[in-house]
KEKE-3310 file (N, C-alpha, C; in steps of 0.2 Angstrom, whole numbers, plus 5000, padded with zeros to 4 digits):
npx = (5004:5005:5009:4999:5001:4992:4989:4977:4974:4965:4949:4933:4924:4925:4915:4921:4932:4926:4919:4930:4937:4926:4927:4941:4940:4930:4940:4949:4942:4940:4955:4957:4962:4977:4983:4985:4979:4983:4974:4976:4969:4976:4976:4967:4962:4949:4945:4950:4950:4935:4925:4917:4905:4898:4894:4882:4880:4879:4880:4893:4901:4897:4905:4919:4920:4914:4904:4889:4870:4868:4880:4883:4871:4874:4886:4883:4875:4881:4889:4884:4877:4891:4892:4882:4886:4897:4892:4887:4878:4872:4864:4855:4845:4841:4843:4861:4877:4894:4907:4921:4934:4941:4942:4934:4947:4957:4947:4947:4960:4963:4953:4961:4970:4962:4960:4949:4947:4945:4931:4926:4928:4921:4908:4908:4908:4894:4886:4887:4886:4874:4866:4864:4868:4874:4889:4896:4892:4890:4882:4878:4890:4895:4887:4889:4901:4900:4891:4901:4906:4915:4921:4910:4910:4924:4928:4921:4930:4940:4937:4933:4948:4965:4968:4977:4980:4992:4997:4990:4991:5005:5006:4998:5008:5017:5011:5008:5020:5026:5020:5007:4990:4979:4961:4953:4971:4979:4991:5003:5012:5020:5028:5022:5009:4990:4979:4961:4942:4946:4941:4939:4945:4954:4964:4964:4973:4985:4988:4993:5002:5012:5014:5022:5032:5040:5043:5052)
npy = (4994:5011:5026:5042:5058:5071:5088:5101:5116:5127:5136:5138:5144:5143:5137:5127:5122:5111:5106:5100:5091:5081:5078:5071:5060:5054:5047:5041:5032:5023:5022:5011:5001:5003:5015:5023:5038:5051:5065:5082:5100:5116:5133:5147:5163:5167:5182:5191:5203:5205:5212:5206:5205:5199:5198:5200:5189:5189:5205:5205:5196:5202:5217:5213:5205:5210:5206:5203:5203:5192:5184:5180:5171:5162:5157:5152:5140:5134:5131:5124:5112:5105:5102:5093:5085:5080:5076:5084:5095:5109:5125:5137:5143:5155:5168:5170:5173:5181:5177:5182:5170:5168:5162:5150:5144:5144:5135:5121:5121:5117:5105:5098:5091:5084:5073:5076:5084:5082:5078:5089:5099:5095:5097:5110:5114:5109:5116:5126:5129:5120:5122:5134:5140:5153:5156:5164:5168:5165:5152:5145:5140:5133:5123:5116:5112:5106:5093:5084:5076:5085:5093:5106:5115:5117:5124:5136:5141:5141:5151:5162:5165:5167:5159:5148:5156:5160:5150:5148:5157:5159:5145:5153:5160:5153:5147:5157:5163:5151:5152:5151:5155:5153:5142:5129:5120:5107:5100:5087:5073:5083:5089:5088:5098:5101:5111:5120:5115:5100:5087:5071:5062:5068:5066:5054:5051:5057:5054:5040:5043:5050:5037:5031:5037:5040:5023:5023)
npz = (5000:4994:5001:5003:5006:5010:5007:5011:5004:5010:5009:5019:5015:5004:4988:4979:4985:4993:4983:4975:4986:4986:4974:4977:4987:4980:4973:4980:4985:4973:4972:4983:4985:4983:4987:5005:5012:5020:5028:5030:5033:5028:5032:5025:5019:5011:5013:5022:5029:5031:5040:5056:5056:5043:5025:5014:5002:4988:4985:4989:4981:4969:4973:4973:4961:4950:4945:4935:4936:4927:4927:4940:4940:4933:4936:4949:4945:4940:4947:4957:4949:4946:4960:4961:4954:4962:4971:4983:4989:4988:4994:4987:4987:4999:5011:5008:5016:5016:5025:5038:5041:5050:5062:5063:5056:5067:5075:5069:5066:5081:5080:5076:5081:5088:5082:5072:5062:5049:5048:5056:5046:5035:5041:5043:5033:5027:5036:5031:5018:5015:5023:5027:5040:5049:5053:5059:5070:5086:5094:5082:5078:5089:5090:5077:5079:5091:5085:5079:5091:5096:5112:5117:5127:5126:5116:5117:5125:5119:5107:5111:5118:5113:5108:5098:5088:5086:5078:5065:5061:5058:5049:5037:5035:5030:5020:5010:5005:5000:4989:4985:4980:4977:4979:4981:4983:4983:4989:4988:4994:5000:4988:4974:4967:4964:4959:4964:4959:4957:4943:4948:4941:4937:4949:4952:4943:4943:4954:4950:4943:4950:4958:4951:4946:4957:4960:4950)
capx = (5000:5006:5006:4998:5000:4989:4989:4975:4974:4956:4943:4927:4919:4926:4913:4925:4935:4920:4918:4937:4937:4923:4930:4946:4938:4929:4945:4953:4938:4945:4960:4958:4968:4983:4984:4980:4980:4983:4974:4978:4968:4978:4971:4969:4956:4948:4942:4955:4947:4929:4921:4914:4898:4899:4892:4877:4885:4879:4882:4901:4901:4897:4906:4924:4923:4909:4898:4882:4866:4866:4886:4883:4867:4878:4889:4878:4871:4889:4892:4874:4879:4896:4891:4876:4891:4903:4887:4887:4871:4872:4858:4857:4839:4838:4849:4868:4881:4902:4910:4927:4931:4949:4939:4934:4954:4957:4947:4953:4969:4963:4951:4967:4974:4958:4958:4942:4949:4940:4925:4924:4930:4916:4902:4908:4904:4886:4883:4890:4881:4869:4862:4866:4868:4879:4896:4896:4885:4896:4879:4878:4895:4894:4882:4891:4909:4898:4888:4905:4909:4919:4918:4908:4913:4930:4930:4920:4935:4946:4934:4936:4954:4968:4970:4977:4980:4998:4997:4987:4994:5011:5002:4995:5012:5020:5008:5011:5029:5026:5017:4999:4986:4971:4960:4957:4976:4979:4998:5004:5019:5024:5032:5018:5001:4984:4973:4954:4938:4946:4936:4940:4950:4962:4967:4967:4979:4990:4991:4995:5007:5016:5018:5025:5039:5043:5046:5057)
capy = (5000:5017:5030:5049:5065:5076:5095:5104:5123:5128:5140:5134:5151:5143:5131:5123:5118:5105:5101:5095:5087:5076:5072:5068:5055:5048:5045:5038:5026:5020:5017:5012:4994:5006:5021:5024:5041:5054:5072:5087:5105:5121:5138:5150:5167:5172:5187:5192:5211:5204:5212:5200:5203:5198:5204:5199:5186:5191:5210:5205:5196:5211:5221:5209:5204:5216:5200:5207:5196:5185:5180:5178:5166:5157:5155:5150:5137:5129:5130:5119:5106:5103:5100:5088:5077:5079:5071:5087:5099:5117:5128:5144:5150:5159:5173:5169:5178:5179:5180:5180:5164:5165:5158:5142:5141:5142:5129:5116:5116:5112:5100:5091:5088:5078:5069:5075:5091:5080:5079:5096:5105:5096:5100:5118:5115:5108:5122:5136:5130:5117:5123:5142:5144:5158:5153:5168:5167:5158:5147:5140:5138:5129:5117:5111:5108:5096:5089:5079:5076:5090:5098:5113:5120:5119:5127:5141:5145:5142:5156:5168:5168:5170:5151:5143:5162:5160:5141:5148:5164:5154:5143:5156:5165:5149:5145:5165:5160:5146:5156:5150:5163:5151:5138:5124:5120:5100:5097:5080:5073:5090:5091:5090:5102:5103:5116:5120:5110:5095:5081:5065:5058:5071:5066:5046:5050:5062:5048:5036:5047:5052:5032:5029:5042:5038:5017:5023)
capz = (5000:4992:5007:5000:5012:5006:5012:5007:5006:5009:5017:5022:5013:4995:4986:4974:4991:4994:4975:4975:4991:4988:4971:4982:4990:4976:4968:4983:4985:4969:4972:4990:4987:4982:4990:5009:5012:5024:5024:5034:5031:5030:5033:5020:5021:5007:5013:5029:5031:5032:5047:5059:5056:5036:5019:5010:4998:4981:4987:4990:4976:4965:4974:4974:4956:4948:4945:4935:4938:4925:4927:4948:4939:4927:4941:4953:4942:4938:4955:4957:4943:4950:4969:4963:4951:4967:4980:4988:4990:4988:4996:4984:4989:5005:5012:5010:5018:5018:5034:5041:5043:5054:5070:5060:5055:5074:5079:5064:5074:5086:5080:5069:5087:5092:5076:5070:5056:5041:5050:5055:5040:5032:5043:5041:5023:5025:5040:5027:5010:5014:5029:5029:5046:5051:5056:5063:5075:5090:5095:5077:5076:5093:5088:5073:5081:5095:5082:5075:5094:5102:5115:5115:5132:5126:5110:5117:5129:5113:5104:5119:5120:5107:5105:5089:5084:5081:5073:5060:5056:5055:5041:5033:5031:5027:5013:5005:5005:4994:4982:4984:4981:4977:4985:4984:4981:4984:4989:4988:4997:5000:4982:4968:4969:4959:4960:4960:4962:4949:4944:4950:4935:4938:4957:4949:4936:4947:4962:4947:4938:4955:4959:4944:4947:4966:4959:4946)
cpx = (5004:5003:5005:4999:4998:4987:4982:4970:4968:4955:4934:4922:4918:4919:4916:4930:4931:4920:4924:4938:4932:4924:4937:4943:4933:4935:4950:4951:4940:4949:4961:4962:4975:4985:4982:4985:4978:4983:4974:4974:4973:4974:4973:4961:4955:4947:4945:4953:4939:4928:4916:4907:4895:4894:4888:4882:4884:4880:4888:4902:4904:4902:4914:4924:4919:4905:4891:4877:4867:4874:4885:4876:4869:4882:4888:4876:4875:4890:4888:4877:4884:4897:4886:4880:4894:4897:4888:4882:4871:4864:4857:4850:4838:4843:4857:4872:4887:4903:4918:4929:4938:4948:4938:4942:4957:4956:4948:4958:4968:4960:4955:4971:4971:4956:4952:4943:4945:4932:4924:4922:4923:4909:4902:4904:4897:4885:4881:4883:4874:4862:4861:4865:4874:4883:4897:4894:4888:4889:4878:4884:4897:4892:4885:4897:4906:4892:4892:4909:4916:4917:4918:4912:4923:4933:4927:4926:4942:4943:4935:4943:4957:4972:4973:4979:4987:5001:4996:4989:5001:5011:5001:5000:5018:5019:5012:5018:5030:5023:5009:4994:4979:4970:4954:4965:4977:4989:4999:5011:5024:5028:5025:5011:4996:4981:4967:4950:4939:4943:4942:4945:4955:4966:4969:4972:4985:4992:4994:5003:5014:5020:5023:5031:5043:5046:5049:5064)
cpy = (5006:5024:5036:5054:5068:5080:5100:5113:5124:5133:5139:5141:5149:5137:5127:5121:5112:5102:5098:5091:5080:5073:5068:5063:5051:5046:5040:5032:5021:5018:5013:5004:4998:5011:5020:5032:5046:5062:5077:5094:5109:5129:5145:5155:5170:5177:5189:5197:5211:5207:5206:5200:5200:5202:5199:5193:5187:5199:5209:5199:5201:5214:5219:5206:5207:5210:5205:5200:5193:5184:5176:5174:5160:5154:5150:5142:5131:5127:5123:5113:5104:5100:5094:5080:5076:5074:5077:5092:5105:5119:5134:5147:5153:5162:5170:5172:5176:5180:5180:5175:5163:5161:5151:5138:5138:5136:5120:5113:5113:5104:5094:5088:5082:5073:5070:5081:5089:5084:5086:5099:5104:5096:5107:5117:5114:5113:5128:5134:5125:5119:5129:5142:5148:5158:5159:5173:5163:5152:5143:5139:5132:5124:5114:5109:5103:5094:5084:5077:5078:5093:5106:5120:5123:5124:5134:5146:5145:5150:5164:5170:5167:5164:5152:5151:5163:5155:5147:5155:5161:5152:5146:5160:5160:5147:5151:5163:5155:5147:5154:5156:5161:5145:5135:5123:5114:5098:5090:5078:5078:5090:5092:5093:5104:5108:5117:5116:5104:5090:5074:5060:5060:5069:5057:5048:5052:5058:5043:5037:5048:5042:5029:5030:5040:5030:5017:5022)
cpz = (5000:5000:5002:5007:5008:5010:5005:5009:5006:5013:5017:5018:5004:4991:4981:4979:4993:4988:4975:4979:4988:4982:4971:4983:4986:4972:4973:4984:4981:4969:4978:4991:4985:4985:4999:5010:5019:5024:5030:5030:5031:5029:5028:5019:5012:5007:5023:5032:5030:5038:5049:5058:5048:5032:5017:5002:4992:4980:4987:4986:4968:4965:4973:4966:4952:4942:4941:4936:4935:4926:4934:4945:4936:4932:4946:4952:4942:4944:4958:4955:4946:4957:4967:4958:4956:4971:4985:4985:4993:4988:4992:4986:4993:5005:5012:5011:5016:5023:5035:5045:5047:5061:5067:5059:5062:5075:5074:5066:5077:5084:5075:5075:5091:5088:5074:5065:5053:5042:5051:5049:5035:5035:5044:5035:5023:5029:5035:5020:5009:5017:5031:5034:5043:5056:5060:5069:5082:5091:5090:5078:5082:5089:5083:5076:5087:5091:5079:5082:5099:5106:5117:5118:5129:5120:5109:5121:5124:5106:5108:5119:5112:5104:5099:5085:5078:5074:5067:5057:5052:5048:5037:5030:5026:5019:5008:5003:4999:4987:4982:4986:4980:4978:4980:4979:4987:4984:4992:4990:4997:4994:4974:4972:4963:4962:4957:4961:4954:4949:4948:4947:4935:4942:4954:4944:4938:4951:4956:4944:4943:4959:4956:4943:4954:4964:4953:4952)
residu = (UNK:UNK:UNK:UNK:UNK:UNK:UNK:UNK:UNK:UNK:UNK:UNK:UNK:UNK:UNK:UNK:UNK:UNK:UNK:UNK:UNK:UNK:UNK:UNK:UNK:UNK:UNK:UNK:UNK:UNK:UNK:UNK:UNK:UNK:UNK:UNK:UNK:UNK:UNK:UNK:UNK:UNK:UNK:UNK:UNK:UNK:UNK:UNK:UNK:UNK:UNK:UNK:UNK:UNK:UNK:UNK:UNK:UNK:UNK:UNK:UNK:UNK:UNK:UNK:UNK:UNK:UNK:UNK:UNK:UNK:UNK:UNK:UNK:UNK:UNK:UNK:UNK:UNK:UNK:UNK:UNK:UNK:UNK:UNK:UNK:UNK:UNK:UNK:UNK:UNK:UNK:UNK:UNK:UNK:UNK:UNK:UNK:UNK:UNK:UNK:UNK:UNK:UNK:UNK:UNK:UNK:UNK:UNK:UNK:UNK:UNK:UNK:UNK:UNK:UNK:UNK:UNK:UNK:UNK:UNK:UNK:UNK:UNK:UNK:UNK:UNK:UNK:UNK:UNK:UNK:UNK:UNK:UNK:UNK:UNK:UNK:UNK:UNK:UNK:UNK:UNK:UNK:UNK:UNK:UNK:UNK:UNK:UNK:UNK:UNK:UNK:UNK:UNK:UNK:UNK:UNK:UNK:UNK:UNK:UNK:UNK:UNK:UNK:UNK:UNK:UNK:UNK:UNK:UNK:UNK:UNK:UNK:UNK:UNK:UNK:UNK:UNK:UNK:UNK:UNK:UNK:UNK:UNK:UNK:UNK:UNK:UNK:UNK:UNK:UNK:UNK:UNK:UNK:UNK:UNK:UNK:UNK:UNK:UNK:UNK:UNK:UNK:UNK:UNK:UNK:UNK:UNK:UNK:UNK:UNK:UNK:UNK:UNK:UNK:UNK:UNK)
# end
């Protein structure tokens, strides 16, 4: 069995971070009598001067890439299609917001110390796009980090203080440094990297490609 480390750049704000992933793991499904794989998130803001109380999301849209309606529908739509070939479920009707999402990178850390990162990262994703709660709300945000069994209390006194503040700025200056400016970005035993929400036949042909190279 072929070992993978896979480091992957994301923010819980991006939806082609979720379409990549879960074609990650259909590709890994695939190969799962060759590969076993080991995945770690890193913390990466799209949006680092959001105010805490966030933006209306087709407003800061707009206003961050000068989106007219029909391109933020054309978008939207692709965005739709994408999520429903990945097996993941985008909510697009009701109010959705942006937020600042540095407190979720926080507790990430931490929750990569209690073995539970994956799972968090991806009950962000359902909370943020499936489920529009507002992660910036600390009582939703409660609720989803002891919905994957952490503890609440601790993660409210991890939100309180200036926990995990340094980790994550660290990583986030370390990534800059490596030249990464967009997300999702999929690093593979620390030397090769994809980027972007890619299909599934990408991640198999790249894992192939890469063992191919390593047993030369």
């Amino acid at each position: 069995m072929k070992k993978l480390k896979i480091d992957i750049v994301s923010d819980v704000m991006c939806p082609w971070c979720v379409i990549g992933y879960k074609n990650l793991e259909t590709a890994l499904a695939q190969l799962s009598d060759e590969f076993d794989a080991e995945i770690s998130w890193k913390p990466f803001e799209l949006n680092p001067d959001m105010p805490i109380e966030g933006q209306d999301l087709n407003e800061h849209l707009t206003q961050k890439y000068g989106l007219t309606e029909e391109q933020s529908d054309a978008n939207r739509k692709h965005i739709l299609e994408m999520g429903e070939k990945a097996g993941f479920t985008f909510n697009l009707d009701g109010k959705r917001i942006m937020i600042n999402s540095f407190d979720l990178h926080r507790l990430l850390t931490w929750a990569a110390a209690e073995g539970k990162q994956t799972a968090l990262k991806l009950a962000f994703f359902k909370a943020h796009f499936t489920d529009l709660l507002y992660l910036n709300d600390e009582e939703s945000l409660l609720s989803v980090v002891q919905s994957v069994g952490l503890d609440k209390v601790r993660a409210k006194e991890i939100l309180a203080s200036g926990e995990y503040f340094q980790e994550v700025r660290s990583e986030q200056n370390k990534l800059q440094q490596m030249g990464i400016t967009s997300v999702p970005t999929f690093i593979i035993n620390d030397e090769y990297a994809l980027t972007g929400g890619q299909p599934s036949d990408a991640f198999v042909q790249a894992f192939k490609q890469i063992a191919e190279q390593n047993s030369q």
